[in-house]
N, C-alpha and C positions, 0 to 999 in steps of 0.2 A: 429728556426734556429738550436739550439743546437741539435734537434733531425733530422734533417736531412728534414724534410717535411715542404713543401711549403704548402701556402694558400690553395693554386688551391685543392690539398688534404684534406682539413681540412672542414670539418662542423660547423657554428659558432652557439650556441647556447646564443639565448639575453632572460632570462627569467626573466620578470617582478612580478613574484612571485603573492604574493595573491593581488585582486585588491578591494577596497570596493566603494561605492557608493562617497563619499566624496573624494577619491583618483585617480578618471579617467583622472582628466584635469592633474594634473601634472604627474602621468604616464604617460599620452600620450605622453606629451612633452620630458620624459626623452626615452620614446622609439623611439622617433620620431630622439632625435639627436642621440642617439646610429647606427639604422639604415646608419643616413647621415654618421658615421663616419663609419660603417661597410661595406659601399658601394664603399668606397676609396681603399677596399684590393678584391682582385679577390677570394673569399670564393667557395669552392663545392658548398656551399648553405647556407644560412642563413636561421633560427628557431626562431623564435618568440613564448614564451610562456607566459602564466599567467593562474590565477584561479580567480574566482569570488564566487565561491561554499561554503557557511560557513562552519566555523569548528567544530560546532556542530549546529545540528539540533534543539536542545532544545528550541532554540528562534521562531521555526515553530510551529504552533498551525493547530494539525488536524481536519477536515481533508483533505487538502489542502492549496498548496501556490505556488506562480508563483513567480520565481525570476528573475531580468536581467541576461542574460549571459553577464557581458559587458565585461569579454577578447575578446569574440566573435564581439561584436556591436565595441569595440576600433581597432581590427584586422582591420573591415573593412574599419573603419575612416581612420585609417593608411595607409591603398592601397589606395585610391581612393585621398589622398594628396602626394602618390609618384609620382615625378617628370619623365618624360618621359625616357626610358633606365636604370632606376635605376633598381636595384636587388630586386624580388619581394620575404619577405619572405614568408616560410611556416608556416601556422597554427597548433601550438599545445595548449593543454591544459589540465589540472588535470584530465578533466574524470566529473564523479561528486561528485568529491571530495577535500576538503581543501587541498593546499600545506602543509600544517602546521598540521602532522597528528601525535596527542600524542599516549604514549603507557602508554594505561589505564586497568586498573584490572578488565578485564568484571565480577567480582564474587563484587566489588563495583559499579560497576555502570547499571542505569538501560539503558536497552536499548529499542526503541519503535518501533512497527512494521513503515515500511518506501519505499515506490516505489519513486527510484528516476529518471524522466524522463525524456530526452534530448528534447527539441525544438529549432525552427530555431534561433527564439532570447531569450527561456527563460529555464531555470530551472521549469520542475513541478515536484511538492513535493506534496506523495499522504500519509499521514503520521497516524497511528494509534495510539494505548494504550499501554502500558508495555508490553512487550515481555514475563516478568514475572510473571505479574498478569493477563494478557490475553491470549490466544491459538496463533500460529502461523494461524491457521484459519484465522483469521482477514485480512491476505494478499488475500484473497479470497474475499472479501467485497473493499480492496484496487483497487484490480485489477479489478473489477467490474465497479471502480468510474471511473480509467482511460480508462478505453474499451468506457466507452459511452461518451468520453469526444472527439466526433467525429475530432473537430478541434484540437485535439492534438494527439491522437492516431493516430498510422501510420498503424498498420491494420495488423493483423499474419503474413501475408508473407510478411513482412518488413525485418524484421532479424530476430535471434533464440531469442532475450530477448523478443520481441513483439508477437510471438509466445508463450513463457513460459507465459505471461503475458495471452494471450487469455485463452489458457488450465488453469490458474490456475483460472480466472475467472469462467467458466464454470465448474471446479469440477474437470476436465479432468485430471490433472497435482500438480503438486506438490504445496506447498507452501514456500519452501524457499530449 
């Protein structure tokens, strides 16, 4: 009010921040009554986000790992329990990446080659060896595992990452 704009103008942003396996049922719940109470003010649009994506890799063992996406699996929970005429919100989220993102000394820490790959319900994580004691090459042997991983690769003319990803398999194209 003090600034002059109404709801109807405003975009409401409800982000649920990082979500972990053991935190679903009571996130859901605390998003579930935020919605019911975000539904009583006439909003441009309502935003719904969260991450599920760890914040470090280190706990993946390559080479490969398939994680839940559950902002994504909770998002749907959440429509499919809204009540008829309610405001349906939109889906965001981190990407594939942790909300919770430190600012670290890359000259201490190692970092390890890594294809991070979006699916409908999961996280694939295509993950190699030190970046430092290995060649960037390695992303070439990556992107190899993911091209033939038929039921998860969506195929070069999907987007330009799934494109970069074929060329770098095949030799074609860069490595990172």
């Amino acid at each position: 009010e003090a600034l002059g704009i109404e709801p109807a103008q405003c975009n409401l942003m409800i982000d649920c921040g990082d979500i972990r396996q053991d935190d679903v049922e009571i996130v859901g719940v605390a998003a579930s009554a935020a919605l019911d109470a975000a539904s009583t003010t006439p909003w441009s649009s309502i935003v719904l986000g969260a991450t599920s994506f760890p914040q470090y890799l280190s706990e993946v063992r390559p080479p490969y790992a398939e994680l839940p996406r559950l902002e994504w699996l909770l998002y749907r929970e959440l429509l499919a329990e809204l009540e008829e005429g309610s405001p349906r919100p939109i889906y965001a989220d981190y990407a594939v990446t942790s909300r919770n993102v430190d600012e670290l000394d890359p000259r201490m820490i190692s970092v390890s080659a890594a294809i991070r790959y979006t699916g409908a319900s999961a996280f694939h994580i295509f993950k190699g060896q030190s970046l430092r004691r290995h060649s960037f090459e390695q992303f070439r042997a990556l992107s190899t595992l993911l091209k033939d991983r038929k039921e998860i690769y969506q195929g070069a003319d999907f987007s330009w990452g799934d494109d970069f990803i074929a060329k770098c398999a095949s030799g074609e194209g860069k490595v990172g």
